[in-house]
N, C-alpha and C positions, 0 to 999 in steps of 0.2 A: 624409755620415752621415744617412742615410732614415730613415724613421721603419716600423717592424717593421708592418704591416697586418694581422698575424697573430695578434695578441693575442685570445682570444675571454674575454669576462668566467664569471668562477669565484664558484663561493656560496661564502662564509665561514662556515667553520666557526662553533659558537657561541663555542667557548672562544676560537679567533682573534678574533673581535669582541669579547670580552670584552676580551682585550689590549688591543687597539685604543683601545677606550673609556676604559681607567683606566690605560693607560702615561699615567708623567709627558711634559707636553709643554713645549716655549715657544715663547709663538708670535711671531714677529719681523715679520710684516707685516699688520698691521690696522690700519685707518682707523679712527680712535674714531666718526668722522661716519659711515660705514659700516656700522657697527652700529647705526642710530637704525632699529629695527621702526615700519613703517607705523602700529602701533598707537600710539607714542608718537610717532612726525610730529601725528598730528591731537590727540592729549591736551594735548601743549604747543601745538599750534596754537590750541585752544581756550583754554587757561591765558593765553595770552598774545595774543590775540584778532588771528594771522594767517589773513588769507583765506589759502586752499589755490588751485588750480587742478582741484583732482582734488574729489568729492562725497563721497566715501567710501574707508574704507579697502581697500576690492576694485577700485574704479575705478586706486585709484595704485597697486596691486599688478600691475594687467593692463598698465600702461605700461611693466612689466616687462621686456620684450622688445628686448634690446639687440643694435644690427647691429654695434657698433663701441665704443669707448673715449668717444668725444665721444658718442654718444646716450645713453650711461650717468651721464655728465656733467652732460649737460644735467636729468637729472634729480636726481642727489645733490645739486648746489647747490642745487635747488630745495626737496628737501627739509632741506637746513640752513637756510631760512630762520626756522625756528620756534625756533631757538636765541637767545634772547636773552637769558637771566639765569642769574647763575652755577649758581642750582638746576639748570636748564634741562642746561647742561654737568656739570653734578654726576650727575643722574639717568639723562642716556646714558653718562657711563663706569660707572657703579657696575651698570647692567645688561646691563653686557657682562662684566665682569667675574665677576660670578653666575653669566653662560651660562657664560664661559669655566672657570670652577672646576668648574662640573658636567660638564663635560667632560676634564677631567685636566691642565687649563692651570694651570700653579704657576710661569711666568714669563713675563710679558706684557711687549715693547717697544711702545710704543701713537704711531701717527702721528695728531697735529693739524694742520690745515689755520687759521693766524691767518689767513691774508688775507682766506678768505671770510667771516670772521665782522667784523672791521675796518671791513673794506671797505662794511659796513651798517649801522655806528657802534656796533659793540658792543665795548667795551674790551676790551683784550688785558688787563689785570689780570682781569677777569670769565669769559675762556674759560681760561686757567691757573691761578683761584684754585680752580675747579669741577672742571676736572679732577683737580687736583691732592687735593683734600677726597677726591673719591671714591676716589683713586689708595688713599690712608692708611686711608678708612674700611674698605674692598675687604679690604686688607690685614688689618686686625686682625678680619674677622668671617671670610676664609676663607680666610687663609694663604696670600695669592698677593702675587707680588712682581711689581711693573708697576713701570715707568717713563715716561717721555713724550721723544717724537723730533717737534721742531719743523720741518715740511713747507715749503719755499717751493712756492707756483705756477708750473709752469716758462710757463704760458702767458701770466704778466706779465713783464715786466721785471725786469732786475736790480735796479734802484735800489729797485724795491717791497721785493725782498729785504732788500736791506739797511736797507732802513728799519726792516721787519717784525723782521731781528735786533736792530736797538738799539733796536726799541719791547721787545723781550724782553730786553732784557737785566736792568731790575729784578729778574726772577724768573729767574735765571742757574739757581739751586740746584732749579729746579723742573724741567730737561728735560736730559738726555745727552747729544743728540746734532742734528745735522740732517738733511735728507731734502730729497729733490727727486720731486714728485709733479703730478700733471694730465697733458693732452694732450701727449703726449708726442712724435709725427711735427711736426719743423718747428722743435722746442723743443730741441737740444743740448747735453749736458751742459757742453761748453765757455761756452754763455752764461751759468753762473752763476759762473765760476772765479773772482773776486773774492770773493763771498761768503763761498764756501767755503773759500777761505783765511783771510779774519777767522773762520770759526769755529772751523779745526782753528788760530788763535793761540791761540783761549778756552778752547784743550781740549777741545771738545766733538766728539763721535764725530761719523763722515760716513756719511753712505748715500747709494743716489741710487737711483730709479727706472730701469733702463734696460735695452732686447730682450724690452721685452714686446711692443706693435707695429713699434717701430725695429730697423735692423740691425743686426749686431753691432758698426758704426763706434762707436756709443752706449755699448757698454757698454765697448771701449778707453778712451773719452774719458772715462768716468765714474768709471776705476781709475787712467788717465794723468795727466789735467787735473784732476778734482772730491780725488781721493786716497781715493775712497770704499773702506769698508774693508766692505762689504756691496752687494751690487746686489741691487737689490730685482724681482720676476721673473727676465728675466735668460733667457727662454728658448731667444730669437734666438739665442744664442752655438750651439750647434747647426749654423748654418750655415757657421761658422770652425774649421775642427779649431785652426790656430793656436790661437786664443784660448782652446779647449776643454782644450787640453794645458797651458795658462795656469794656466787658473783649477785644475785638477787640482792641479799644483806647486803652487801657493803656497796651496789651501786656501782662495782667496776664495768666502764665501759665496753659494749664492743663493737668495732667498726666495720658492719656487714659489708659484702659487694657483691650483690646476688649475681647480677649480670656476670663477675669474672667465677662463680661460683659455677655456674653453670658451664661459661666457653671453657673452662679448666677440668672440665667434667666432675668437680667436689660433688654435683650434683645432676641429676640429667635432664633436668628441667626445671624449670620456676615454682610450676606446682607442686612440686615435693620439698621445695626450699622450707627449712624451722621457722624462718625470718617470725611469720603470726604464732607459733608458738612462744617463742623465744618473748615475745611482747607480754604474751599474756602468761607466764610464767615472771612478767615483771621486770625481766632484764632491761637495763640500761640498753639498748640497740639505736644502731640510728643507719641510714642507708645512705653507702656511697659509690663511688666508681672507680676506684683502682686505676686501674690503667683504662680511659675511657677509648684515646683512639685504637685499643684493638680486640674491645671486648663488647663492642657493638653500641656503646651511649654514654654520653654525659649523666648526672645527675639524675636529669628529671626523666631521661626514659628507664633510670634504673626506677626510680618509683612508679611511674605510670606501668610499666609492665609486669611489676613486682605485685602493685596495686591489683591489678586485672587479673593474675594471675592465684593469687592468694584471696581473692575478694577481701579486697583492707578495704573498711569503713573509713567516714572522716576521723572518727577517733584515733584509728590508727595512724593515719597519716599526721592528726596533731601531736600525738605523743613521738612519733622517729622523730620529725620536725624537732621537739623540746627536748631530747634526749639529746639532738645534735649539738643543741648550745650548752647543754648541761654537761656533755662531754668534753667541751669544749676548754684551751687555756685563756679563752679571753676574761677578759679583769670583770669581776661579778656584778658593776652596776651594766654594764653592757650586756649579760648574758640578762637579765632583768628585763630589759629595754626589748631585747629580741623575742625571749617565752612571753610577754605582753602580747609585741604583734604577732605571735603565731596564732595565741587566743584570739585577738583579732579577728583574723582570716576564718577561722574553725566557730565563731560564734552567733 
């Protein structure tokens, strides 16, 4: 399965951008830590009186330049250092939340990273009571419904995991589901399969990060081993027709991010992305933005560019649109209510 060389990028129309912009969306793979704008790195840095490494906010925006997954890394942790009070976590979910609403986002699944914050003594009550305020306040001022999916580090150990779930468990009513996220070459899904079985005991939804740089061995063992009922990227599968007639059948979703596909170099540009294959081979797909402030856009410029780039028709853009809710853990008269107005918008 090649990747089509042929694709040459298409202007959009205006009223097709128009679609674009105000279809309902939901978006299922965003780093809340991801979202923190250079601009609010150095405001709470100063609030809360951390040195930076960087002088200004142009100097950390130009480090921007990532060869790999771990070079991108080494800077997000860095810039989660300035997180340390629950305003702190209040202030980066509730403006993301903003961007995402102004953008046609009315259901957010939102990944937090506890370890990194933990791990530099800042209470796991303080980074889930913050997100959580903003989750609520978000809600009643712009009609978006969010949730939160508690991330282990696949680059620590399991035992961290499990600690990191019964340091969470006080605040059980606070998160849906789990996730498995970081460096991902070297980290196998199978290393966390304890975990992940005390969490799908608790009820709690599975995901797992896996075939964004790993092979598609990762993302079997992530559906096999973890029982994830979402893979997050997901786009190695490509190299397995097996696995690709798999994931077709059964509807497992996967939670594209072209934009960080390409700044991570998975890919060297937009016109070579599967994304249009990956649809028309049936997959469950839907487009989202990973970490938006450092991989060039929110939401809707990862479709609008994705769009242009791959020449996606409106059909395309209505089926990612219905794939997102259908991916989605929202309770099913609502996923109803939202694949309604997508037809809508597309009819």
């Amino acid at each position: 399965m090649g990747l089509d060389m042929n694709t040459a990028p298409v202007a959009l129309s205006p009223e097709f951008k128009h679609q674009i912009e105000t279809c309902p969306k939901a978006e299922l793979h965003i780093h809340i830590e991801g979202s923190l704008e250079p601009e609010m790195i150095f405001e709470l840095a100063n609030r809360n009186q951390v040195s930076l490494a960087f002088d200004s906010v142009q100097s950390l925006k130009a480090a921007y330049a990532f060869e790999d997954l771990q070079s991108f890394l080494d800077i997000y942790y860095a810039g989660a250092s300035v997180l340390l009070k629950t305003q702190d976590f209040y202030d980066m979910a509730y403006a993301y939340l903003k961007k995402a609403h102004s953008q046609g986002v009315v259901h957010a699944e939102i990944f937090f990273d506890p370890q990194t914050h933990t791990a530099r003594g800042v209470p796991m009550q303080v980074v889930i009571e913050g997100l959580s305020r903003a989750l609520v306040d978000a809600g009643k001022d712009f009609k978006i419904s969010a949730s939160l999916i508690l991330c282990f580090l696949r680059h620590l150990d399991e035992n961290s995991a499990l600690q990191t779930l019964q340091e969470a468990l006080p605040y059980r009513d606070h998160f849906i589901g789990v996730g498995l996220d970081s460096s991902e070459m070297g980290h196998p899904p199978e290393k966390f399969q304890r975990v992940f079985e005390k969490a799908r005991a608790l009820g709690l939804n599975c995901v797992a990060h896996a075939g964004e740089e790993a092979p598609p061995a990762y993302i079997w063992s992530a559906i096999q081993t973890l029982q994830a009922q979402r893979i997050d990227h997901g786009v190695q599968a490509m190299k397995d027709p097996s696995l690709i007639d798999y994931l077709a059948r059964t509807r497992t979703p996967l939670t594209v991010c072209p934009l960080s596909n390409v700044r991570l170099c998975v890919f060297p540009d937009l016109s070579v992305h599967p994304l249009k294959q990956m649809l028309d081979l049936g997959l469950c797909v839907m487009i989202n933005s990973d970490d938006p402030a450092y991989f060039g856009g929110y939401i809707n410029e990862n479709y609008l560019q994705t769009a242009q780039s791959l020449s996606l028709g409106p059909k395309d853009i209505q089926q990612l649109a219905k794939c997102s809710f259908e991916a989605s853990f929202m309770p099913e008269s609502l996923k109803r209510h939202w694949l309604l107005e997508v037809d809508r918008v597309f009819a």
